[in-house]
N, C-alpha and C positions, 0 to 999 in steps of 0.2 A: 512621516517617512515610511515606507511601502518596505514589509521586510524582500520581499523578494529582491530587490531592486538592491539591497542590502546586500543580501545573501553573495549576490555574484560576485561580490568582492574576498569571500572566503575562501580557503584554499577548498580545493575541492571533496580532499582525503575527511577531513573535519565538515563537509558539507555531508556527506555521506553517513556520516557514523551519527548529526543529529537529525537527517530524514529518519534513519532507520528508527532511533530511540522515539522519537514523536509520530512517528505510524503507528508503531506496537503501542504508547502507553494511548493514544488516543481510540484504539482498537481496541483498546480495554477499558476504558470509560463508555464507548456506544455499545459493549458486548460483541463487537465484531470477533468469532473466534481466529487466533492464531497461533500457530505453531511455536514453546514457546524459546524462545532467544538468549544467548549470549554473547558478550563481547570480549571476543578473544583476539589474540597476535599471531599473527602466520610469519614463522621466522622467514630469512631471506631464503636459504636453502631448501624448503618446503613450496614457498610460493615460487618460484621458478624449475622446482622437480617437474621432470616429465609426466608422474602422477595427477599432480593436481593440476596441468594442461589436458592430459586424457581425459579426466574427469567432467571438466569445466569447459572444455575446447577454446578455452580464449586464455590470455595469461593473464595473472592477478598481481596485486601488488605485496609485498611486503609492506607488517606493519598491522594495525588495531583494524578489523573487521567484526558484524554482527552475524555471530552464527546461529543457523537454526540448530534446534535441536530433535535428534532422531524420534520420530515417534512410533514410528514402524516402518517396513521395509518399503521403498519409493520406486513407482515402474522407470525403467532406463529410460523410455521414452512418450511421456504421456502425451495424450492429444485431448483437444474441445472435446470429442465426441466421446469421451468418457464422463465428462462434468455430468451429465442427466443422472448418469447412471450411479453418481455419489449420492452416501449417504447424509451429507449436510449441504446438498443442494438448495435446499430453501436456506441456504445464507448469503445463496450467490448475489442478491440485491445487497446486501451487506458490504461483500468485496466491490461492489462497483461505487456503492455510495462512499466505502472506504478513502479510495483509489482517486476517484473525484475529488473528492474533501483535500487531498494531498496534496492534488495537482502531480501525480506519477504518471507523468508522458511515457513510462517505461512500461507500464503496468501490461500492453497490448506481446508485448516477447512473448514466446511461446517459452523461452527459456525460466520466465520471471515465477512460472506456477508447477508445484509438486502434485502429482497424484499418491497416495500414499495407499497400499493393500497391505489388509490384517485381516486373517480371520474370515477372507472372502468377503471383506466389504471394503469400499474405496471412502476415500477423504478425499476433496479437493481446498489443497494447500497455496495462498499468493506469498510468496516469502521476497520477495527483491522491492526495497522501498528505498532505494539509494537514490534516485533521480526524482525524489521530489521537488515540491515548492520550485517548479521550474518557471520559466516566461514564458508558455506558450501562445500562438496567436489567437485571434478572436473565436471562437466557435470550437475551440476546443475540447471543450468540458463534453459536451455532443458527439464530438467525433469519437471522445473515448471510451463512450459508454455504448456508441453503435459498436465498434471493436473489441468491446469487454462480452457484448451480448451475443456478437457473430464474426467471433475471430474466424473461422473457415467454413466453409461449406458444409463440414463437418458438423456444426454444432445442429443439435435439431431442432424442428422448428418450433416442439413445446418449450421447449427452455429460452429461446428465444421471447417466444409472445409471453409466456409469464412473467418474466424477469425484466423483460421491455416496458411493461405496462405500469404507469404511475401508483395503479393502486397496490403495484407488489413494494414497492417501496415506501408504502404508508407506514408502516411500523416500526423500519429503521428514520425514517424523518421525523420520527416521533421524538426519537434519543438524542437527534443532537442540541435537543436541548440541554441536556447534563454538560455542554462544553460553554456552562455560560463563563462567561472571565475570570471566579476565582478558580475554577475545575482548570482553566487553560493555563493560568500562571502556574499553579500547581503542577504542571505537566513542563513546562520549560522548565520550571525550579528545581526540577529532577536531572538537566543536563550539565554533566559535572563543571565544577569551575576550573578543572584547569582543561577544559579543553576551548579555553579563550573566547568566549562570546561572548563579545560587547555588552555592556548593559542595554544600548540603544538597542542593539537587534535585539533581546532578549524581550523588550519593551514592545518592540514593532512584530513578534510573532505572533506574540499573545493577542492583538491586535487584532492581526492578520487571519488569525485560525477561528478567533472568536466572531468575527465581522463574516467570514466564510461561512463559519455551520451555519448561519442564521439563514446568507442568503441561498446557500446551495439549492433548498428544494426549486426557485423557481431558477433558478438557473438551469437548472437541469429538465424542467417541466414549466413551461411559460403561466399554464393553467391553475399550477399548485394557491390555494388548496382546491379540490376536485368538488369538496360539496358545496 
């Protein structure tokens, strides 16, 4: 049984809250850095304040959300063509193999990533993992690493062909080894029980995520391995 296939049958609110929790802890098993997160409640009257619509420019819901948390002051309005110019640039193969692994059709938002300045030096932050483990169509996986590499005209073209090229991602395909199946159950076994998820899906992720890392590199790279 295919968790995703599963998954659709969840309400959506609780779809959300276990994309988020199994990005972050699987982003901490590969070393992928992130920002890092809580799970907190936005009361009714907070989530529909004019405030946090200015903020966010779309309305949110009331109820249990994963928040980042502040690491330093974030530009109003970042773009691609700051990412070169961070200084954990050589992670960016990280965020894409990340984002891949998840299956985050969302990940291409210009909305989905923080630029963060301290000190005069930038960080480039991916904090929105709520639209994972989706169904998308065939060729997927490709299309969102072309978009992850060249969301706009903006991005330049070294960061481009670095980040493009298989062998920038040799030493994060290295790591997904550590999600062999007891490291994956371990990582479901962390999503609380009362927020109701079947044993069967719980079963079918571990599955799912473990059966994924393995195949990702040539998914993503027909050639893998290169030597």
């Amino acid at each position: 049984m295919r968790f995703r296939e599963n998954f659709r049958e969840i309400a959506q609110s609780l779809r959300c809250l276990v994309n988020a929790l199994v990005a972050h802890e699987v982003a901490g098993v590969l070393g992928v850095p992130l920002p890092g997160h809580r799970l907190v409640f936005l009361p009714r009257q907070l989530a529909w304040g004019r405030e946090v619509r200015e903020i966010l420019g779309w309305p949110v819901s009331a109820g249990p959300h994963f928040g980042v948390e502040r690491v330093s002051p974030v530009l109003a309005e970042p773009t691609p063509s700051l990412i070169p110019r961070c200084d954990n640039r050589e992670s960016f193969p990280g965020y894409v193999m990340l984002n891949a692994l998840m299956l985050n059709y969302d990940a291409i938002g210009l909305r989905n990533f923080l630029i963060a300045e301290q000190n005069g030096k930038l960080t480039y932050w991916p904090v929105d993992f709520a639209c994972c483990l989706s169904n998308p169509e065939p060729g997927w996986d490709v299309t969102l690493v072309s978009h992850m590499l060249e969301p706009s005209p903006e991005m330049v073209p070294e960061l481009r062909e670095a980040a493009g090229k298989a062998e920038a991602f040799r030493s994060w395909f290295e790591r997904l080894g550590r999600l062999d199946e007891g490291r994956v159950a371990g990582i479901v076994e962390r999503i609380p029980r009362e927020w109701d998820l079947p044993p069967d899906h719980r079963e079918a992720l571990v599955r799912f995520l473990h059966g994924r890392a393995a195949a990702l590199p040539r998914i993503l790279f027909p050639n893998w391995p290169l030597d």
